[in-house]
N, C-alpha and C positions, 0 to 999 in steps of 0.2 A: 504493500500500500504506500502511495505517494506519502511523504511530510508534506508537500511544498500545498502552500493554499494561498494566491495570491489574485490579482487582478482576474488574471488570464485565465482563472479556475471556473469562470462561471462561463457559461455557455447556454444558447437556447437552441431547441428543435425548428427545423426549418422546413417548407413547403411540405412534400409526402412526408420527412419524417413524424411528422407532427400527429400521423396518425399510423404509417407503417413502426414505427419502435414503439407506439404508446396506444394500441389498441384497448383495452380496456377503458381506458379512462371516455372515451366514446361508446362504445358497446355494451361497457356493462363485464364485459370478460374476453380472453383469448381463444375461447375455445368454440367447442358448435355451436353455445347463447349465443356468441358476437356475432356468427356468420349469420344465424337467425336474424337477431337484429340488424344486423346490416343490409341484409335484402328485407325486413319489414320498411325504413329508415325510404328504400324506393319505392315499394307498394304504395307509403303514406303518400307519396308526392302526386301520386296515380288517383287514388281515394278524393284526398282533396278536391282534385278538378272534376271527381263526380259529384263530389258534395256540392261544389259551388254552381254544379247544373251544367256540367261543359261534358258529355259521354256517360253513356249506361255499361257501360261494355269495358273491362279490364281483362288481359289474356296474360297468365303466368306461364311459361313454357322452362321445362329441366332439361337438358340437353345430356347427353351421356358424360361426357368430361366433367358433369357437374356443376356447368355456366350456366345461367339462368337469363329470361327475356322477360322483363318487364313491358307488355303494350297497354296506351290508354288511345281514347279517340277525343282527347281533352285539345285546350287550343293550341297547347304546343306549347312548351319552354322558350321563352324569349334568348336567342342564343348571338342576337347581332349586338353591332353596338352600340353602347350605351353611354352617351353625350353626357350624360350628367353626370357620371364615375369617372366619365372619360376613361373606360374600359370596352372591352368587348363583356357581354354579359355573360358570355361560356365561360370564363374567366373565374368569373363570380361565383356562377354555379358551381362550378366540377375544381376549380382551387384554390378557393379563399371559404376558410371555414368562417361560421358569423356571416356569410351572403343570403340574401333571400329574396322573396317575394310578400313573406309571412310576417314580418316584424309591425307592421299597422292595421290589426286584424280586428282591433277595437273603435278604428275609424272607419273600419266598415270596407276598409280596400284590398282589392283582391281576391281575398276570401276572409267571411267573418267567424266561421268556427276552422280550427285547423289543425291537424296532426302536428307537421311540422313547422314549429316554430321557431328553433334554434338555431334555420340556415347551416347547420352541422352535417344532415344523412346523406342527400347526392354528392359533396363533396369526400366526404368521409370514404365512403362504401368507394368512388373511384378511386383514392388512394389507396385503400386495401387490396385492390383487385390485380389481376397477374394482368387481365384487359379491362378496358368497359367503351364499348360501340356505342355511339347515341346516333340516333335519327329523329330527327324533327320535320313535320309538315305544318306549314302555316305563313300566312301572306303571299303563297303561291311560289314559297321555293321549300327545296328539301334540301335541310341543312344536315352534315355528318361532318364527325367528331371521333377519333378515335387515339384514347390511349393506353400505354403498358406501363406497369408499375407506377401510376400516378406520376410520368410522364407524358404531357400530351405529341403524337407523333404526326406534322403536317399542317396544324393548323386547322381553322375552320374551311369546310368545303363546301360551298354554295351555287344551288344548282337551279335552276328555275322546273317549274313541274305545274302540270295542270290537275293536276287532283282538288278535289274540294273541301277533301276529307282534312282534316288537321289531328295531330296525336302527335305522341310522343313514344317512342322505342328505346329500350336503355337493354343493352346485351353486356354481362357482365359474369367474369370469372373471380370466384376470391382465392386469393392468393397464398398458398399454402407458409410460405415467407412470413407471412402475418398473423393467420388465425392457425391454431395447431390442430382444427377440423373445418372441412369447407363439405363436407358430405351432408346436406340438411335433409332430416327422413321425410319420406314423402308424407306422411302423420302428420310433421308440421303443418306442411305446405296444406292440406287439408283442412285441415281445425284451423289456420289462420285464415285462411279464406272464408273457410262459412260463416266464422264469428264477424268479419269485415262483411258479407252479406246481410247476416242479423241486424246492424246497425247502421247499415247502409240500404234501405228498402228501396227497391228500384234499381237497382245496380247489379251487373250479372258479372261473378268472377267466375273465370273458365279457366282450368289446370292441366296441361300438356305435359304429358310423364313421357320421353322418347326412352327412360330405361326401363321400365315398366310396360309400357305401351299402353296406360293406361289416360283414360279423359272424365275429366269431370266436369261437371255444373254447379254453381250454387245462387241462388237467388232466395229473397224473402221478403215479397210486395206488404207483408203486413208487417216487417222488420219485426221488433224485437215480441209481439203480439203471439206472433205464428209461433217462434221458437217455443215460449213457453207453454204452449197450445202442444210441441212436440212434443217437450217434454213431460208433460201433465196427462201421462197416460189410462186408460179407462180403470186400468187397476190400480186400487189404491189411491183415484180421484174423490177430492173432496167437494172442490169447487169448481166451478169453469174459470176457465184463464179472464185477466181483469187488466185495464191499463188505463193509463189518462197521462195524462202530459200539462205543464206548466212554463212560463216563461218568467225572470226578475231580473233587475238591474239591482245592484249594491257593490259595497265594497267588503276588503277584508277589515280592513282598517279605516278609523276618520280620515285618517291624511294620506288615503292610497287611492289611485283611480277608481270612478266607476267601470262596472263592466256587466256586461250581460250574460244572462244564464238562460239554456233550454234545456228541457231536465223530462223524460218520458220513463214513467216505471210501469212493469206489465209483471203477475203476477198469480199464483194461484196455491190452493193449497190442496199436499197430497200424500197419504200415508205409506206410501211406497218408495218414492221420491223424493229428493231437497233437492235445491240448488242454489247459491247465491255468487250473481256472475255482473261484473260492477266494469263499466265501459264511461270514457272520456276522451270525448273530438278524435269518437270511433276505436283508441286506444284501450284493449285489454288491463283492465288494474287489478294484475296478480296480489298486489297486499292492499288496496282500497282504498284506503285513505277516508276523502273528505265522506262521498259517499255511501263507505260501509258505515262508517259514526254514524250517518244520519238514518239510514235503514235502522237500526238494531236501536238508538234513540227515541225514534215515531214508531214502531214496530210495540215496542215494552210498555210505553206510554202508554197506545191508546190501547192494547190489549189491557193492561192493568187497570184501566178505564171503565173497560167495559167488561171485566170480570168483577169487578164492585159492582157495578151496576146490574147485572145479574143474579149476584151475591152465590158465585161461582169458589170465590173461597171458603173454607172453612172455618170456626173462629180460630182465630187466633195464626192462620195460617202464614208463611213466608210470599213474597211477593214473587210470581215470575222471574225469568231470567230469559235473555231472547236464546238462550240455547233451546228451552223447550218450545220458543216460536221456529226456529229455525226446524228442528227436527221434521217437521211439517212442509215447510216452507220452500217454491221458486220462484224465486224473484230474481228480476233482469233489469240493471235501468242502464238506461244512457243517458249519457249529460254530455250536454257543447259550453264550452262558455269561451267569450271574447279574451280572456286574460286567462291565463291559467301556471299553475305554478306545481310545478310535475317535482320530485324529487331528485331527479336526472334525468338525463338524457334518454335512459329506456323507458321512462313514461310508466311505470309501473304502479306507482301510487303517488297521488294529489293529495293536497293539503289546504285549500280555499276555504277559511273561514265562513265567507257568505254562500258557498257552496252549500256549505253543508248545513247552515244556518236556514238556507232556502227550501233546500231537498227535506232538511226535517219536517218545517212547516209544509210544505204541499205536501208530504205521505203523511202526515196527522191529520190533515181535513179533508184527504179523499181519503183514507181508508174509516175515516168513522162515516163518509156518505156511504161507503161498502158495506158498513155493519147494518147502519138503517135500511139501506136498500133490497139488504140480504137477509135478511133477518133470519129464515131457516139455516139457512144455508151457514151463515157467521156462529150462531148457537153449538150447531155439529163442529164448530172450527174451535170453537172457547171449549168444549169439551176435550176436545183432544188435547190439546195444550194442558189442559189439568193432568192427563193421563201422562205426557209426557214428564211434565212438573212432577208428578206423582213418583214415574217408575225411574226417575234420575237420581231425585232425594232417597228412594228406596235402595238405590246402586249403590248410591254413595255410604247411607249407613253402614251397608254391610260390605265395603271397598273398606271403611274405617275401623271394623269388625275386625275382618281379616288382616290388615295392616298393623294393629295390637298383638293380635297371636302370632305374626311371624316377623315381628321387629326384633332385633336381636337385646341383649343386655343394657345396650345401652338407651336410655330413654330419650328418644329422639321430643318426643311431648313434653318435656319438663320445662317448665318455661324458664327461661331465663331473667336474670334478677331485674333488666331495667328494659325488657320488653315489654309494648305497650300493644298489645291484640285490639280487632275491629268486632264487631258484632258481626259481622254476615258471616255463615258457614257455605256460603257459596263461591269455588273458589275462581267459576267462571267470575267475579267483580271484583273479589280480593285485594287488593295493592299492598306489596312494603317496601315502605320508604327505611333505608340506610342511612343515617345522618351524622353528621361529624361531631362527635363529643356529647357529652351531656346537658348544654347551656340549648345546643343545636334539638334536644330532643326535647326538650320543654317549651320551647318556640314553637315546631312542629306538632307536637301533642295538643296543642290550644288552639292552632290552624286547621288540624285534618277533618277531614268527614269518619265521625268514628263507627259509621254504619260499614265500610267499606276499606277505609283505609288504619295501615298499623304502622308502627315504627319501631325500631332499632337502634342504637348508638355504636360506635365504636369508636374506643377510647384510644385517641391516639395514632401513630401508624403501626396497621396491622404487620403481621410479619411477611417479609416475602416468601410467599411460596414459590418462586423460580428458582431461587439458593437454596430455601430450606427443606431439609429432609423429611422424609414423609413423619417420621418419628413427631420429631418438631411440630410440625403443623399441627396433628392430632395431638397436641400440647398446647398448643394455645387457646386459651379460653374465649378471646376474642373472637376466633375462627370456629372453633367447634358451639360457641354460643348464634352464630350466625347459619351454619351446619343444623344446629336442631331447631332453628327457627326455618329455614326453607322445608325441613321435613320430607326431602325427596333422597339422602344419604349421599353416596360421596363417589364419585369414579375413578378408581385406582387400575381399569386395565383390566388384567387377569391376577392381581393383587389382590387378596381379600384380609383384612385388618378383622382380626377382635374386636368386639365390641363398637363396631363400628360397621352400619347397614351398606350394602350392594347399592349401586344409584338406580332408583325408579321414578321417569318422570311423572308418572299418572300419583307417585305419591308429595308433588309439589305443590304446596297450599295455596301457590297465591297466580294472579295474571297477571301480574305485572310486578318486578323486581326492580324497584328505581334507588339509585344512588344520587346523595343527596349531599355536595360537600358546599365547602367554599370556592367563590371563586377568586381565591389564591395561589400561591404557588402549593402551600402545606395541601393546601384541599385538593389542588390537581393529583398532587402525590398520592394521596390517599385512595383516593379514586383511582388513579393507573395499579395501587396495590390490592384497591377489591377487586378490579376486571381479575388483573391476574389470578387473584386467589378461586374466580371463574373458572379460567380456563385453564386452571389446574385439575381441580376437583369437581366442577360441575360441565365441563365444555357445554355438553348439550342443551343445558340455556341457554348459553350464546346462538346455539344451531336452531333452535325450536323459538327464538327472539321476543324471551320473557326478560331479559334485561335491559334498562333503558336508564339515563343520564338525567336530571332534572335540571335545568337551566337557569341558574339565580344570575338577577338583574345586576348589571355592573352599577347602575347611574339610577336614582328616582327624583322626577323631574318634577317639581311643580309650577304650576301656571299660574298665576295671581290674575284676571284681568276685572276692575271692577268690585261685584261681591261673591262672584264666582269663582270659584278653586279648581282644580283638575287634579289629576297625580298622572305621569306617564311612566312606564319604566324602559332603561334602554338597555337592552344586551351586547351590544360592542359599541365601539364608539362611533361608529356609521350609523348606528341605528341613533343613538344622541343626537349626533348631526342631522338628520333626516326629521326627527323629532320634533328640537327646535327651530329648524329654517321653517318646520311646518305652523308654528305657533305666531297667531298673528295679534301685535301689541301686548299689554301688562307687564307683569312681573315673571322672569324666570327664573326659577330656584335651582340649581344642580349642585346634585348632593352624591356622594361616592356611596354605594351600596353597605351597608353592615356586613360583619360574619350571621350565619344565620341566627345565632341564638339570639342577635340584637334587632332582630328584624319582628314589629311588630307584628298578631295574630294575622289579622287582617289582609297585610301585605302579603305575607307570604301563601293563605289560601288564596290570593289571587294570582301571585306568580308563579307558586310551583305545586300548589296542589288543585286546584282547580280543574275538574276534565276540560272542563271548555276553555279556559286561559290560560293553563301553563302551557311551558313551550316542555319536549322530552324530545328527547334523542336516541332513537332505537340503537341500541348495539348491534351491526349485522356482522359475524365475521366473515373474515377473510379464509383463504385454505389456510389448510393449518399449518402448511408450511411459513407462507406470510405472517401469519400469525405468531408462532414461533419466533422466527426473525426479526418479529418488532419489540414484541416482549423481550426478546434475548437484550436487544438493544437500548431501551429504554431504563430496563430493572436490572439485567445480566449481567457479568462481571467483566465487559470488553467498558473500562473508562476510556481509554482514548477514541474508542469508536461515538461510543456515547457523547464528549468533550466534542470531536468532531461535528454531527450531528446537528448539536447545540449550535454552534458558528455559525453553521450554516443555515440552521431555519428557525434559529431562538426569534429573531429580530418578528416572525410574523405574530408573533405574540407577545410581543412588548407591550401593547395597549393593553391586552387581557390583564396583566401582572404588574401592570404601574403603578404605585400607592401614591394617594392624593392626604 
């Protein structure tokens, strides 16, 4: 390893490399995901210009070598040039990432609901690619394009043509050089198409398999209606399939754009059956986001509604939980909205406050016009759901039963001395909050919701379990008091410890495991020494993404203007910034955040305990090799690497760790 760290040490990625050596950070991963996503990333651009009403018709074609043909009959990629870049706009497209069409979708130009908005997939996917051919028709010439390895070879070729027809052709190999699978199962290519048909009503994707020899069709005139009409088969139907649709304008925040929303749910219920499949500006959202909050919110609600109102409980009974709604349950929605705020680039899960602020209210006041409406039909539905509620609660007793008699010596139950338990024995709503010390757990304790939520302390920083030996660990009282509060035991491999339980997730008590420190340097620490003591002992947390980070406010902002007050909180100092350039006249107050224990009740159920206003941050890992290697690096015993490290990217967290 070099010494020398000077000037000349920093260096950036340039043109193709920027996506050929750094594919994941675009895809999502290096492997068959990316290639996935990479040919989704061209579908989207295709989809789009059906959305916006320009072609019904989209043709997927797999060639034997594994190069794929994207056609639409949309107006065609604008690929001349562009006077106001003063570029050519093929340029744009295919290699400059951050180019687009998509970037003013909320002035309504272009296209107003849109897959892609990042200006990242056509250029990306051509740099990954070994080739990528385009053919354009449109203004009466047919424009072609062809490059290898994210060089373009020729230039643009322009040709006049009398066709009337306009579309866009993208022929495209991925490049083994980049992604370590370009082989995508024909499976995908299948289930991605029909779900883009479901949500796109009116539009016919057609799938050419040359190694297979296989053809298909998908279409769905009644979009996402029909699907759950498939799905909702005679066996095991409860209800006939149901849908309605809504449209709103709002923001996430005072001080953020307006933007509009169109939000369609279809729905039925079926004792054979579930499903719950959650779409955004046509994008699959494998973990849900704003969406699924607001299902499983309006779902509880007005169920719980209208089983009081029934007098469907028994006295004294427990409330619902949307798992025994779900058990029943398919439900399909799609939502468009002008703004949208995806978690990355793979578009998997959304996070829009008014999204999901909007989608609640519209599924609470059509689904109680469904219960009026329905009245036989919803009665048969509330019943079930009791039976479900019934035989879960009856599972669980005797899951708790059994988990007594074959817990080993050591009492995983015993509580510990300055844990604080919630009331609900439901561990689908459970939460425990980890907190830094004991001043942190009496703040906390006066803040939470104790119907739901519990807490913990740890005193001080725990040990590390990356250095310390297994002996060690199962020594420390901090660790193993933290151990018998998760209640799911410990994964040592094919090690099995005395008195200490085999790891069982189905015996882990809670839904949510949130770590709850300062935002200090001591607190960071503390926090990098629970993950670890994670994914020493429990990985499969991390893998099954029941641990999450709670986010305390760096800055709380007050407004003075007048006889009115406000409080803002900011979590970096961009968001400060943003804050008060947003604040217009008065008094501003900015104050540095406390450690938690000095954080008033109040504050902190707004900031960090609150489902609807704290901010969390899911832990997803990494392989576990990554994984490995950062732990190693962070907590491990390589200082000069670590020291390294630091030099090099301490500086982007300077604001975090400033004391005022």
């Amino acid at each position: 390893m070099t010494k020398h760290y000077d000037n000349e040490s920093i260096s950036s990625l340039k043109g193709a490399d920027r996506v050929r050596l750094r594919p994941s950070v675009i895809f999502g991963s290096e492997d068959l995901r990316g290639a996935q996503q990479a040919f989704f990333e061209i579908l989207s651009n295709s989809i789009d210009e059906a959305r916006a009403g320009f072609g019904d018709l989209i043709s997927i074609t797999r060639f034997k070598d594994y190069s794929i043909l994207v056609e639409d009959r949309g107006r065609g990629i604008p690929l001349d040039y562009n006077q106001k870049e003063d570029r050519y706009n093929w340029e744009l497209v295919y290699c400059e990432l951050y180019a687009g069409g998509k970037y003013k979708t909320n002035l309504g130009e272009n296209y107003e609901y849109s897959l892609g908005l990042n200006g990242l997939g056509a250029c990306a996917t051509q740099y990954a690619s070994r080739f990528f051919d385009v053919e354009v028709t449109r203004d009466g010439y047919l424009y072609e394009l062809h490059f290898e390895k994210g060089e373009n070879i020729g230039g643009l070729k322009k040709t006049e043509t009398k066709s009337r027809r306009t579309g866009t052709k993208q022929h495209f190999l991925l490049d083994y050089d980049v992604l370590t699978d370009i082989k995508i199962p024909t499976e995908f290519f299948l289930e991605t198409l029909k779900q883009q048909a479901i949500v796109n009503s009116g539009t016919v994707f057609e799938f050419k398999d040359q190694i297979s020899g296989e053809e298909h069709s998908f279409s769905y005139p009644d979009g996402i209606l029909a699907y759950v009409r498939e799905v909702n088969q005679e066996k095991g139907r409860m209800s006939n399939a149901y849908s309605f649709q809504g449209e709103g304008k709002g923001r996430d925040r005072s001080d953020r754009e307006e933007y509009r929303v169109n939000a369609t749910i279809a729905f039925a219920f079926n004792n054979e059956s579930n499903l719950l499949s959650y779409y955004h500006n046509s994008s699959p959202l494998e973990y849900g986001g704003s969406p699924d909050r607001a299902v499983r919110s309006a779902f509880v609600s007005v169920f719980d509604d209208w089983l009081k109102q029934e007098n469907k409980y028994k006295s004294n009974e427990s409330k619902i939980s949307f798992t025994d709604i779900e058990d029943s349950l398919i439900i399909v929605t799609s939502s468009f909205s002008t703004i949208t705020s995806y978690e990355n680039q793979t578009k998997r899960s959304i996070n829009n406050q008014y999204i999901q602020r909007f989608m609640t209210e519209l599924i609470r006041n059509k689904l109680d016009i469904w219960f009026i409406e329905h009245r036989e039909m919803s009665l048969r539905v509330l019943d079930q759901v009791m039976i479900n509620k019934r035989s879960r609660e009856r599972a669980e007793k005797m899951r708790i039963s059994v988990k007594k008699d074959l817990m080993t010596s050591m009492d995983f139950t015993n509580k510990p001395r300055l844990f604080v338990d919630c009331r609900s024995q439901d561990v689908n709503e459970r939460e425990l909050y980890i907190v830094e010390g004991n001043s942190a757990l009496g703040s906390v304790k006066m803040a939470r919701n104790a119907d739901f939520q519990a807490v913990i302390p740890v005193r001080g920083k725990i040990l590390n379990c990356l250095k310390a030996d297994i002996r060690s660990i199962l020594n420390s009282d901090i660790i193993m008091d933290l151990i018998k509060v998760l209640g799911c035991g410990v994964d040592l491999g094919n090690k099995q410890v005395k008195n200490v339980a085999q790891f069982d997730i189905n015996r882990l008590r809670w839904n949510k495991v949130i770590i709850c420190t300062d935002a200090d340097v001591d607190g960071f620490q503390i926090r990098t020494l629970i993950l670890a003591m994670f994914f020493r002992l429990t990985p499969q947390l991390l893998k099954e993404h029941k641990i999450f980070i709670a986010e305390s406010p760096l800055f709380e902002i007050t407004h003075s203007k007048g006889s009115l007050e406000t409080t803002h909180f900011a979590y970096t100092e961009r968001d400060k910034e943003d804050i008060i350039s947003g604040l217009e006249g008065g008094k501003v107050h900015i104050q540095r955040s406390k450690g938690l224990g000095e954080n008033e009740p109040e504050m902190m159920w707004q900031t960090t305990m609150n489902p609807e206003t704290r901010r969390l941050i899911e832990v997803v890992p990494e392989d576990k090799a990554t994984a490995e290697e950062t732990f190693e690096l962070l907590l491990g015993k390589g200082v000069a690497d670590r020291r390294e490290y630091i030099e090099e990217h301490g500086h982007k967290y300077v604001d975090m760790l400033d004391v005022v």
